[in-house]
C-alpha atoms as one frame of an Amber mdcrd trajectory, in Angstrom:
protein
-152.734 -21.962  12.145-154.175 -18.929  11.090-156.127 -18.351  14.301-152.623
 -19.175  16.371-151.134 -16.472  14.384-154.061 -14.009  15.233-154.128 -14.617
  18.982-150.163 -14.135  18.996-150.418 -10.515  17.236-153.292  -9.957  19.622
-151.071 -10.806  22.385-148.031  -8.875  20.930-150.712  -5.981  20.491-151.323
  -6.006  24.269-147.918  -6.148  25.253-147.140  -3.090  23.157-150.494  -0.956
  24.353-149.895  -1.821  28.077-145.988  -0.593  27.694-146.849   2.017  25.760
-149.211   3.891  28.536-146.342   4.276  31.177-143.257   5.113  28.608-145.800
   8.229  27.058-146.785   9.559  30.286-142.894   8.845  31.331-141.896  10.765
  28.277-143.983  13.683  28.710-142.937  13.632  32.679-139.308  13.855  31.588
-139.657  16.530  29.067-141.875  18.935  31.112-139.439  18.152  34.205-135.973
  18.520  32.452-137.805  22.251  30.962-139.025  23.431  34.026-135.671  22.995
  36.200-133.880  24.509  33.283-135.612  27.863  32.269-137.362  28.137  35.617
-135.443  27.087  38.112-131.818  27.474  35.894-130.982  23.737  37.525-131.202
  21.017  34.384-131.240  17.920  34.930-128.771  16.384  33.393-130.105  12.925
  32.366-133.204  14.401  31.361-132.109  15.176  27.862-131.152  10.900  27.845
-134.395   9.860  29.153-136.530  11.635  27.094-134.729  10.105  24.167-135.109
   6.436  25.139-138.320   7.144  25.930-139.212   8.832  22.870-137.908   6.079
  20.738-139.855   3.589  22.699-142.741   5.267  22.190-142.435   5.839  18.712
-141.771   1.786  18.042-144.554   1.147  20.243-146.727   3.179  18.690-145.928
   1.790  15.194-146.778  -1.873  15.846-149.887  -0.836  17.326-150.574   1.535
  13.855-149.243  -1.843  11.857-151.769  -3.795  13.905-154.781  -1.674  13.393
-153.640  -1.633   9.506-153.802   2.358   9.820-150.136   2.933   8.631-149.385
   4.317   5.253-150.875   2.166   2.675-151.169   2.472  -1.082-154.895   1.553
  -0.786-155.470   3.164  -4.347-154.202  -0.189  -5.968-155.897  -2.730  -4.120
-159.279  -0.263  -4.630-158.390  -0.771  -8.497-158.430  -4.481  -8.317-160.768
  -6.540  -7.208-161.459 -10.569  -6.643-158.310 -12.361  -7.411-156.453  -9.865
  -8.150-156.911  -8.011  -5.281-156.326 -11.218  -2.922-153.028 -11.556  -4.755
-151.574  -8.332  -4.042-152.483  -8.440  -0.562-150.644 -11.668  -0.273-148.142
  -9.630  -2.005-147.745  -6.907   0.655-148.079  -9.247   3.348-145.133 -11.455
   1.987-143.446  -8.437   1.566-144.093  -7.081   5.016-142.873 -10.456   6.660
-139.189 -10.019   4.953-139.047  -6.246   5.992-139.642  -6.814   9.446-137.906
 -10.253   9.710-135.145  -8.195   8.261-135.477  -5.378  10.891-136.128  -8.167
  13.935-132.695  -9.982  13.048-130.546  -6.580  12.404-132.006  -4.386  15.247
-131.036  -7.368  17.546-127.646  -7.594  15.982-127.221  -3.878  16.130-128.590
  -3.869  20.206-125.824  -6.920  20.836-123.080  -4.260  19.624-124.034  -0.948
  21.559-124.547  -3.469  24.895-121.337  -2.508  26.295-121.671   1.545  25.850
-123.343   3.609  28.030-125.275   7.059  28.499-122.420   9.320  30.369-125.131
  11.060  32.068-127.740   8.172  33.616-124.855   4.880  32.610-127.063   2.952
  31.498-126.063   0.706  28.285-127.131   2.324  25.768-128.601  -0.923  24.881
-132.511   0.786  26.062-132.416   2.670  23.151-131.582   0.092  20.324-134.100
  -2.510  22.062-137.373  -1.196  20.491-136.241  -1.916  17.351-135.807  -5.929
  17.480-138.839  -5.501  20.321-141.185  -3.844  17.914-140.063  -5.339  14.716
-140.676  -8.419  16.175-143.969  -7.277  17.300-144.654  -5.918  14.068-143.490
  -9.728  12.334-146.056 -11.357  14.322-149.048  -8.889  13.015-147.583  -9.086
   9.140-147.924 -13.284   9.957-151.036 -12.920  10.534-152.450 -10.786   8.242
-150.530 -13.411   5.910-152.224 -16.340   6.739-155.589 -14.008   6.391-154.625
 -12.615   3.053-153.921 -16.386   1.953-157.627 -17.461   2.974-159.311 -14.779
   1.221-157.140 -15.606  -1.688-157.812 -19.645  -1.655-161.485 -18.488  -1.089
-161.204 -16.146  -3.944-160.124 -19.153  -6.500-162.977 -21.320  -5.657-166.221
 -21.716  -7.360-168.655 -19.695  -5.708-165.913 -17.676  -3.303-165.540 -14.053
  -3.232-165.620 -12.177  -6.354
């Protein structure tokens, strides 16, 4: 199970770094674009100022599954550098359990919160404003699958750590 729950973050992983590659360079397309036509040529663009948001906030969620992924978020690494052996399995189980809730949490409400801004729109592109809600179920999701993972890890270093001979 544990190895199913690996390849699915690694998969989630990819998804996220091949989206995020085209939304950045989008992003930083938009912004230079909607600042040149408006202090150079005095001729905004209009949707530029929507764009750049959506984009921004994709890139942002994208960005923080892959951080969650490569376990370089914030951490409070000072207390599991404290511990060690079973202790230190256990609160890594800990933060992993803990993880799972937050973004099963986030996963269920974003998607809740996307179903009830569906049926508004940007005035400037009209798009549903739905594309800028949508990274947060997207990513939390994304995010769920990694914390998984790093679950079932955390729980075979701790089983390993309880047996006679495991890690100290």
């Amino acid at each position: 199970m544990g190895s199913s729950l690996r390849r699915l973050s690694d998969g989630a992983d990819r998804i996220a770094r091949i989206l995020l590659v085209p939304i950045g360079i989008a992003f930083i397309l938009v912004v230079f674009l909607g600042v040149l036509t408006r202090y150079v040529l005095h001729a905004p663009i209009v949707s530029s100022i929507e764009l750049a948001r959506i984009s921004f906030v994709w890139a942002a969620f994208l960005g923080a599954s892959i951080c969650f992924k490569g376990e370089k978020h914030t951490q409070f690494s000072f207390l599991l550098d404290a511990l060690s052996g079973r202790a230190r399995a256990m609160l890594k189980v800990g933060i992993a359990l803990l993880s799972v809730g937050f973004f099963a949490f986030l996963t269920v409400k974003g998607a809740q919160m996307t179903e009830l801004v569906r049926a508004t729109y940007f005035p400037a592109l009209g798009w549903s404003q739905l594309w800028l809600y949508l990274p947060l179920p997207v990513c939390a999701a994304f995010m769920l699958c990694h914390a998984l993972a790093f679950l079932a890890r955390d729980l075979h270093e701790l089983a390993k750590s309880g047996r006679p001979g495991g890690a100290a």
